[in-house]
C-alpha positions as CSV (number, residue, x, y, z in Angstrom):
1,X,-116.2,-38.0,84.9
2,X,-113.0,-38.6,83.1
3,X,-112.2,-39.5,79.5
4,X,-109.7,-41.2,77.6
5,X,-109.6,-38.2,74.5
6,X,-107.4,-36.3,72.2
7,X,-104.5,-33.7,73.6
8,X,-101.1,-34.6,74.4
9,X,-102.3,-37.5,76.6
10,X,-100.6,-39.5,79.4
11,X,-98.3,-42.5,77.9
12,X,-100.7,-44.8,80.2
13,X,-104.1,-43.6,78.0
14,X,-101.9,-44.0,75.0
15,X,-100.9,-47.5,75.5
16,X,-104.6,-48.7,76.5
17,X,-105.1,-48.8,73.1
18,X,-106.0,-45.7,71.7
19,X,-104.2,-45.0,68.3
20,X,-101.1,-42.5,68.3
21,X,-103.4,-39.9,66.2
22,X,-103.6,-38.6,70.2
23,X,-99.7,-37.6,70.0
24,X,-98.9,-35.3,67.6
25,X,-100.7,-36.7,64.8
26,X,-100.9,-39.7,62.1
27,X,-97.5,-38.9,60.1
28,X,-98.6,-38.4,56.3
29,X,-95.5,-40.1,55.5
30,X,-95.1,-38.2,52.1
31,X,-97.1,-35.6,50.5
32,X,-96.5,-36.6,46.7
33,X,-97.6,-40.0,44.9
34,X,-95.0,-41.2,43.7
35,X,-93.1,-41.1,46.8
36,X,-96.3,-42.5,48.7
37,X,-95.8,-45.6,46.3
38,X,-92.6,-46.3,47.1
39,X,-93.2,-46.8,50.9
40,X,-93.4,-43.2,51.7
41,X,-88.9,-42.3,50.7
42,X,-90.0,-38.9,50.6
43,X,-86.8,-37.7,51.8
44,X,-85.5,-39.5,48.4
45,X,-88.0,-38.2,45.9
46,X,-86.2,-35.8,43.7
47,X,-89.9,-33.0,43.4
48,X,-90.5,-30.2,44.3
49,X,-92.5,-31.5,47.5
50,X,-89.6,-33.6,47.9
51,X,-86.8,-30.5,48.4
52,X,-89.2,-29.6,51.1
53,X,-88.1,-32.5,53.1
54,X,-84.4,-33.0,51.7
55,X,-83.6,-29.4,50.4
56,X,-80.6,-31.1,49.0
57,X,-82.5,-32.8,46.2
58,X,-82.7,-29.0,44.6
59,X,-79.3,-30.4,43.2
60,X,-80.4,-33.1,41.4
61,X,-83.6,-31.1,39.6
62,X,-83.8,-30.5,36.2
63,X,-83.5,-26.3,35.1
64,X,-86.4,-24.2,35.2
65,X,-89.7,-23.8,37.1
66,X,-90.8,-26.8,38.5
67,X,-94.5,-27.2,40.0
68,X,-96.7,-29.8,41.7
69,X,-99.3,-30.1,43.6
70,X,-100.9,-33.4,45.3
71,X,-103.9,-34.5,48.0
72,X,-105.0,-37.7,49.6
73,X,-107.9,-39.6,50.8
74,X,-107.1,-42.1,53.4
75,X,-110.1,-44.5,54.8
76,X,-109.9,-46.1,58.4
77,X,-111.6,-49.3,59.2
78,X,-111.5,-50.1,62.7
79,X,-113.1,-53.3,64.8
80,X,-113.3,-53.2,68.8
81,X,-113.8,-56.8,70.6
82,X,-114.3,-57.1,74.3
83,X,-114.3,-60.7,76.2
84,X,-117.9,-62.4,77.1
85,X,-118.6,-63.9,80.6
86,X,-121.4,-66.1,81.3
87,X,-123.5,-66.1,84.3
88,X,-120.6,-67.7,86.3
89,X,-118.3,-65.4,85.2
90,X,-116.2,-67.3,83.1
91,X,-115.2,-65.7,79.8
92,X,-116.6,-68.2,76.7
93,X,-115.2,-65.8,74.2
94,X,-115.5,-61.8,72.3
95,X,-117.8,-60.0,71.0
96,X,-117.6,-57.3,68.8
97,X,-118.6,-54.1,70.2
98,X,-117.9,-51.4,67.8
99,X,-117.3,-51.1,64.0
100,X,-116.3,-48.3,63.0
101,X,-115.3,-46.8,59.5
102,X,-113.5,-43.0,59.0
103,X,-112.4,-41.6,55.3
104,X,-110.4,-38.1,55.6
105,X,-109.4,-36.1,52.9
106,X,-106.4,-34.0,52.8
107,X,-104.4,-31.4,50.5
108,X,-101.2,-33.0,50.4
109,X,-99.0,-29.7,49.4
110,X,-98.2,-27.6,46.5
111,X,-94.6,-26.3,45.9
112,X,-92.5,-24.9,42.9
113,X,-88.8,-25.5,42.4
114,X,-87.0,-22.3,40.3
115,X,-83.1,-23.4,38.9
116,X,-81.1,-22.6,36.2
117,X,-82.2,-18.7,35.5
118,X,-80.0,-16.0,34.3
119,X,-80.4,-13.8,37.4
120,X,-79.6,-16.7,39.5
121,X,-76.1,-18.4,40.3
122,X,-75.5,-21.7,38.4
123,X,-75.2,-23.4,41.7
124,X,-78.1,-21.7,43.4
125,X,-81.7,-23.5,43.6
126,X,-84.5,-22.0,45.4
127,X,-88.2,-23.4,46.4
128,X,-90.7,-22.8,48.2
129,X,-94.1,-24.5,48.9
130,X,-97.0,-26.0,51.0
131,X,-97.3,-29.1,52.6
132,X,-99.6,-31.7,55.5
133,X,-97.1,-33.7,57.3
134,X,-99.9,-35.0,59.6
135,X,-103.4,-35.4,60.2
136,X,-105.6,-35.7,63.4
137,X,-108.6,-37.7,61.8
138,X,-110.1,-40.3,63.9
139,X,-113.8,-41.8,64.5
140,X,-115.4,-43.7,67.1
141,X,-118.9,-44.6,67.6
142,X,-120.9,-47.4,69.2
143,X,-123.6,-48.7,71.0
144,X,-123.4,-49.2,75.2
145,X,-124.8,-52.8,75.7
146,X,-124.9,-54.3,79.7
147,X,-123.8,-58.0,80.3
148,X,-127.1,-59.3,79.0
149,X,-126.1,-57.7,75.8
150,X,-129.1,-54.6,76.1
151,X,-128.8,-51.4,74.9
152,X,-128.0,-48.8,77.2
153,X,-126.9,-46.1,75.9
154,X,-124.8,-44.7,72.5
155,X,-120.9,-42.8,72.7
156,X,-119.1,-40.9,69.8
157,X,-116.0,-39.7,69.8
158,X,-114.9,-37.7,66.9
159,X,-111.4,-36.0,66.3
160,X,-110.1,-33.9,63.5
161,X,-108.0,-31.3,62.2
162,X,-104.2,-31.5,60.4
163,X,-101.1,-29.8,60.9
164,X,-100.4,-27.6,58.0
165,X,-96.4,-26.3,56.8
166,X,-95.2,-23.5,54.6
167,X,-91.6,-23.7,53.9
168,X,-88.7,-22.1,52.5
169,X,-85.7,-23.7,51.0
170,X,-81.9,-23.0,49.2
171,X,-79.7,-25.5,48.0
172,X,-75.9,-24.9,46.8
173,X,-73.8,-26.9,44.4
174,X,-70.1,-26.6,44.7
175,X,-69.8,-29.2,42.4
176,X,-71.6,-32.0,40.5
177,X,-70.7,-34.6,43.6
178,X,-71.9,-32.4,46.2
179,X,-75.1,-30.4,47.3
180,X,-76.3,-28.5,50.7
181,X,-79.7,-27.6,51.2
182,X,-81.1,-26.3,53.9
183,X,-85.1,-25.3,54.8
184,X,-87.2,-23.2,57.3
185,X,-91.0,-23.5,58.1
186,X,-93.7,-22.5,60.0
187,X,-95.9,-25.4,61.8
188,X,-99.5,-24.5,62.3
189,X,-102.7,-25.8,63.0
190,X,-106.0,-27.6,65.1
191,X,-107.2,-31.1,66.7
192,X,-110.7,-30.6,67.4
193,X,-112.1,-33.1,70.0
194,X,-115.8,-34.3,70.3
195,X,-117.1,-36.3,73.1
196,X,-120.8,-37.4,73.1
197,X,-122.3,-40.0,75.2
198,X,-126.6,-40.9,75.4
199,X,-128.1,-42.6,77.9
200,X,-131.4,-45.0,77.2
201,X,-132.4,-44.1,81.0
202,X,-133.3,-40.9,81.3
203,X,-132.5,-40.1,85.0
204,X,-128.9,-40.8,83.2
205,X,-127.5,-37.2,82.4
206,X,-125.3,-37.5,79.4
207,X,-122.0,-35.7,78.5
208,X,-121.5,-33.4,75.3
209,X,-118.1,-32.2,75.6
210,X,-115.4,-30.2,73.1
211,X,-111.7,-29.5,73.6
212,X,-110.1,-27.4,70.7
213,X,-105.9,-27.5,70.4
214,X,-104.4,-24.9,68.2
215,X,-100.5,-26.0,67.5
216,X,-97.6,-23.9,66.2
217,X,-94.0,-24.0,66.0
218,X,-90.9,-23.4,63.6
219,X,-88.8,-26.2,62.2
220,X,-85.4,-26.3,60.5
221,X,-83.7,-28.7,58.5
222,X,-80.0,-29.1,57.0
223,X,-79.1,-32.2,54.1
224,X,-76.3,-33.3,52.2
225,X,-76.4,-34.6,49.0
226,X,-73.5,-37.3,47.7
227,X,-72.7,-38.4,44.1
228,X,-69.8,-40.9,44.5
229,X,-70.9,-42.6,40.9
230,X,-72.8,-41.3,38.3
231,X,-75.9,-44.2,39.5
232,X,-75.7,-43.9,43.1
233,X,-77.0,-41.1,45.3
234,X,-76.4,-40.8,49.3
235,X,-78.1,-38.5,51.0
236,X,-78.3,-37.6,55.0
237,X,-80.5,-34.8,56.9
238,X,-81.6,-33.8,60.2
239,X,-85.0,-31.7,61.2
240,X,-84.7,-29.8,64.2
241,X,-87.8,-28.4,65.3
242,X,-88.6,-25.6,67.8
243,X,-91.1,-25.7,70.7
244,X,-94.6,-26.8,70.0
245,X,-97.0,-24.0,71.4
246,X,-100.0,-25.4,72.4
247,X,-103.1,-23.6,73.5
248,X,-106.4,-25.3,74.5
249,X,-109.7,-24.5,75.0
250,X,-112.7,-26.9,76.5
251,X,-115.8,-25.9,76.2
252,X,-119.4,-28.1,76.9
253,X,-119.6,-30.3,80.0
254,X,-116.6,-30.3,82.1
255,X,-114.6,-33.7,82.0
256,X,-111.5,-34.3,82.7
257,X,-109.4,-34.8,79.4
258,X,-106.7,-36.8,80.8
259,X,-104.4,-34.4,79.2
260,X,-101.2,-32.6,80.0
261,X,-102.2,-29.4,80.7
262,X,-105.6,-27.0,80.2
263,X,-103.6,-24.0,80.1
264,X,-101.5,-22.5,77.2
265,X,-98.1,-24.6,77.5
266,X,-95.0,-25.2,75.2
267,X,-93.2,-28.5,74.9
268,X,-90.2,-30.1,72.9
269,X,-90.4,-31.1,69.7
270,X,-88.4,-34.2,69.0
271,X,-85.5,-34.1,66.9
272,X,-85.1,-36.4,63.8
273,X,-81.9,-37.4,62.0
274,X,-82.3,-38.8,57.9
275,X,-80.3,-41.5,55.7
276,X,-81.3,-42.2,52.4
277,X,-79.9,-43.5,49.5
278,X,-80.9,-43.7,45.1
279,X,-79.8,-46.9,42.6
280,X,-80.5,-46.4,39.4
281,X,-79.0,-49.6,37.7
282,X,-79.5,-48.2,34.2
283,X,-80.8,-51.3,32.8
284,X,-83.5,-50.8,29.9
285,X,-86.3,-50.9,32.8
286,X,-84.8,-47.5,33.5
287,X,-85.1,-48.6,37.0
288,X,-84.5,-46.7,40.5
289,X,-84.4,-48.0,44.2
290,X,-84.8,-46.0,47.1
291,X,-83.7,-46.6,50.8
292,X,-84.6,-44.8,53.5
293,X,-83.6,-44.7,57.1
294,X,-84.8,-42.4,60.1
295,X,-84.6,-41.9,63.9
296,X,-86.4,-39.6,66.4
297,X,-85.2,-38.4,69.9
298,X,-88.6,-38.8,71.3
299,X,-87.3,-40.5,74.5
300,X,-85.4,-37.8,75.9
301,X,-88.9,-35.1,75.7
302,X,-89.9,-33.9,78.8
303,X,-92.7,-31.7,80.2
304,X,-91.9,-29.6,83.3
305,X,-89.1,-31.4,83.8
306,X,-91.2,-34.7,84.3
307,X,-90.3,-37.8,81.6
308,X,-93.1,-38.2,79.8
309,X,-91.9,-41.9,79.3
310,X,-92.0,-42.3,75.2
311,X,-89.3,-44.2,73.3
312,X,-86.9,-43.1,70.5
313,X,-88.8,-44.0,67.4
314,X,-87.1,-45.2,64.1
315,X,-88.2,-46.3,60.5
316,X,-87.5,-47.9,57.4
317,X,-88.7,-47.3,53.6
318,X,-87.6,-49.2,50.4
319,X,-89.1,-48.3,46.7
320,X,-88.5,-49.9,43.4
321,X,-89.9,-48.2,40.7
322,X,-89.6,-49.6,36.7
323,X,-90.5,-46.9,33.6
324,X,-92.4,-50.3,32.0
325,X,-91.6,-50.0,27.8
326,X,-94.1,-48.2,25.9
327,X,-96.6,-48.1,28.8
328,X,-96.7,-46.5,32.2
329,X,-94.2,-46.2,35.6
330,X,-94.8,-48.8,37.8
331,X,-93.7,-48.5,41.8
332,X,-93.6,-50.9,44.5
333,X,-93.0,-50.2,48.4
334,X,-92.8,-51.2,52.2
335,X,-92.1,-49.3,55.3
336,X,-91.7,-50.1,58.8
337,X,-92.6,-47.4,61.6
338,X,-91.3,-47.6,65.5
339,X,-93.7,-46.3,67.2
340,X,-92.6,-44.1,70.2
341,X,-95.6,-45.2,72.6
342,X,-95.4,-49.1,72.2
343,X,-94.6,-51.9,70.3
344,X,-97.6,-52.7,70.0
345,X,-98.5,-49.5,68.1
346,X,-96.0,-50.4,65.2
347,X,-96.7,-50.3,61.8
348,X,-96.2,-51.5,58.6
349,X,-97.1,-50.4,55.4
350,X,-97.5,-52.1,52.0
351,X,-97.7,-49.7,48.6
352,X,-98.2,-49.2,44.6
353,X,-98.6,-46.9,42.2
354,X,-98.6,-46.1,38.7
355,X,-97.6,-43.1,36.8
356,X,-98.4,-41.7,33.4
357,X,-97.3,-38.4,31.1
358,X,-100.1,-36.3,29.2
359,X,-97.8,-34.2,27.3
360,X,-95.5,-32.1,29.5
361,X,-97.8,-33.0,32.3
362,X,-96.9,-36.0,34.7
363,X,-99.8,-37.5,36.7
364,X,-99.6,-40.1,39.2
365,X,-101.4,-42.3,41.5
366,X,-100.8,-44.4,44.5
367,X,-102.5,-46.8,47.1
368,X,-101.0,-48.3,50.1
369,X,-102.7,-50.8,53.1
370,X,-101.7,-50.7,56.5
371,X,-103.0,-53.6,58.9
372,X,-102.7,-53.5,62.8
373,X,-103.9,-55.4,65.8
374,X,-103.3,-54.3,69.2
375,X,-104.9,-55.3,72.8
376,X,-106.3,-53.0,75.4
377,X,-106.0,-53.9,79.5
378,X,-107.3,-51.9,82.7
379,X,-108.7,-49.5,80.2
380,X,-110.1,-46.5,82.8
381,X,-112.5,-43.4,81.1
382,X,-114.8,-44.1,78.6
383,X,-118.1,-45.2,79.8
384,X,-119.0,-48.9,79.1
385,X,-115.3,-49.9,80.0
386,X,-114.8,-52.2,82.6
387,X,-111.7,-51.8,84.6
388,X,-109.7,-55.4,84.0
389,X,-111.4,-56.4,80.8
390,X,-109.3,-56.8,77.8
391,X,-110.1,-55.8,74.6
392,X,-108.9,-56.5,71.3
393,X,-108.6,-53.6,68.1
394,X,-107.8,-54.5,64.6
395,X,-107.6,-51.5,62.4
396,X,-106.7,-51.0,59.0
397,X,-105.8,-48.1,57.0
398,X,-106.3,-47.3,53.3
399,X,-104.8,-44.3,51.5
400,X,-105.1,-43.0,48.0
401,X,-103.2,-40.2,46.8
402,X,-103.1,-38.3,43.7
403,X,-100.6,-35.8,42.1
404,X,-99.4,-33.8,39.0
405,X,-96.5,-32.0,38.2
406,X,-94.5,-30.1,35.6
407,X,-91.5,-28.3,34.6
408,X,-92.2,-25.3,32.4
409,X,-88.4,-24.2,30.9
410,X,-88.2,-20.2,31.3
């Protein structure tokens, strides 16, 4: 018995339909809300999550000890159709055969920015923190019908985990125009897989089967931070992580996972190259917009020397935000996100937030809604599946996220 499941799965299993959660995860896109309501310009969001992901930042940062801490709550809604034949086998249209609904929550990350001491050099910034760049949360459930439309059995596949990084960072300032930064962190953490499947016929034997990944690698990143004018900000970065580790372990019924390997293997880690850029206009709005560009070598990974046939990836962010008079901070985003497995898998994201002070304390909130469709063909594995059907998914993601932060002069 074979099954389509979670692991760092064939490019074929990936484009039948499944959602990229089975690569390396469903990129958090930015740990901090205010960032998240901009369309995810994280790597332009001057915070002390922020200089986690664009050390450079440190040079923009106001003096002293800066803290803040954020999590998220994202809810997955996700609709499966398959075509309808009648008794001459002609398709008269699709029914829906699973509904299912997911919430996650996740600690976004903590981290503390420390510049401008006595004991430290005017041009020195330091910071360190924690923070979730992705998640592994996924849900499927439904019910097995026949072609007369009668139960036969129930399936449940269940995924979770996240991947969790503590990092390091340093930022110089030569001068006001210029800033480097650069970061180290350690990568860690789980996708646990669980496959059940329940048979109304009892000669049936079902399948309860468990396949637990633990994940680790280093990663490194370098920025540069531009002032050409006192309003505009350019800013460029690249990530370079080290192999991904991977050790697995199945345990329950034996099926085969459809993955790359069951034994304790490393593989490449794709390297990704940053643009951003700030605008504040100065108007009395006291407005900023961000820009963001990235790109990832995903196309070139391999695994024992063998293609494993992704694309490079790329995306785009933009983020207005507008400090409203006498009320609160409004933001407004988009993003667009190339996915490396298939077009088809793209996605874009709409966003908001508001953000509000309670005396030295900053507290913000964000939403953003993420629609996708996609269609499944000669989809091999899971049970009721029937080789040449075609299948249609509609899923939709919702994510709050919530964060506060401070800056405590020492």
């Amino acid at each position: 018995m074979s099954i389509i499941a979670a692991g760092m799965i064939s490019l074929m299993t990936l484009t039948a339909g499944l959602p990229d959660v089975m690569w390396l995860g469903e990129p958090t896109g930015s740990q901090s809300a205010v960032s998240h309501a901009m369309g995810g310009s994280g790597f332009t969001h001057v915070s002390p999550l922020g200089v986690l992901e664009n050390p450079s930042l440190m040079g923009l940062a106001g003096d002293g000890l800066l803290v803040e801490f954020s999590a998220g709550a994202d809810l997955l809604v996700e609709k499966r159709t398959r075509r309808v034949y009648d008794s001459f086998e002609s398709s008269i249209g699709e029914s829906e055969i699973a509904f299912n609904k997911e919430i996650g929550f996740f600690p976004a990350g903590a981290a503390v920015v420390l510049r401008g001491q006595e004991w430290l050099p005017s041009s020195l910034s330091l910071a360190a923190g924690y923070r979730v760049p992705s998640t592994f949360d996924y849900g499927y459930g439904r019910i097995v019908r026949d072609a007369s439309y009668v139960k036969t059995g129930e399936e449940m596949l269940d995924i979770s985990g996240r991947m969790n990084e503590f990092d390091m960072a340093v930022a110089f300032s030569p001068s006001e125009a210029l800033t480097f930064g650069f970061a180290g962190g350690y990568l860690t953490g789980s996708r646990d897989v669980e496959w059940d499947v329940s048979w109304v016929d009892p000669s049936q034997e079902g399948t309860v089967a468990m396949r637990k990944e633990s994940m680790s690698c280093v990663v490194t990143r370098g920025s540069l931070l531009f002032v050409p004018y006192r309003r505009v900000f350019i800013t460029a970065g690249v990530d370079y992580p080290l192999s991904l580790s991977v050790s697995p372990e199945n345990s329950g019924d034996p099926v085969d996972w459809n993955t790359l390997s069951d034994q304790d293997y490393d593989l490449d880690m794709p390297m990704t190259v940053r643009l951003g850029a700030i605008y504040m206009p100065g108007n009395l709005l006291r407005s900023r917009v961000t820009g963001e560009f990235n790109w990832s070598s995903e196309g070139s990974l391999e695994f024992q020397d063998i293609s494993l046939g992704l694309d490079n990836s790329w995306g785009v962010t933009f983020g207005v935000e507008n400090s409203l008079p006498g009320g609160p901070t409004a933001r407004f985003g988009f993003s667009y996100r190339r996915s490396p497995i298939a077009a088809a898998l793209d996605r874009m994201t709409f966003s908001t937030g508001l953000g509000f002070s309670a005396g030295d304390w900053n507290l913000d909130v964000s939403g953003s809604f993420s629609p996708d469709r996609w269609a499944q063909t000669q989809v091999s594995g899971l049970p009721s599946f029937v080789t040449g059907d075609s299948l249609t998914v509609e899923e939709t993601e919702t994510r709050l996220m919530f964060s506060v932060s401070r800056a405590f002069g020492l």
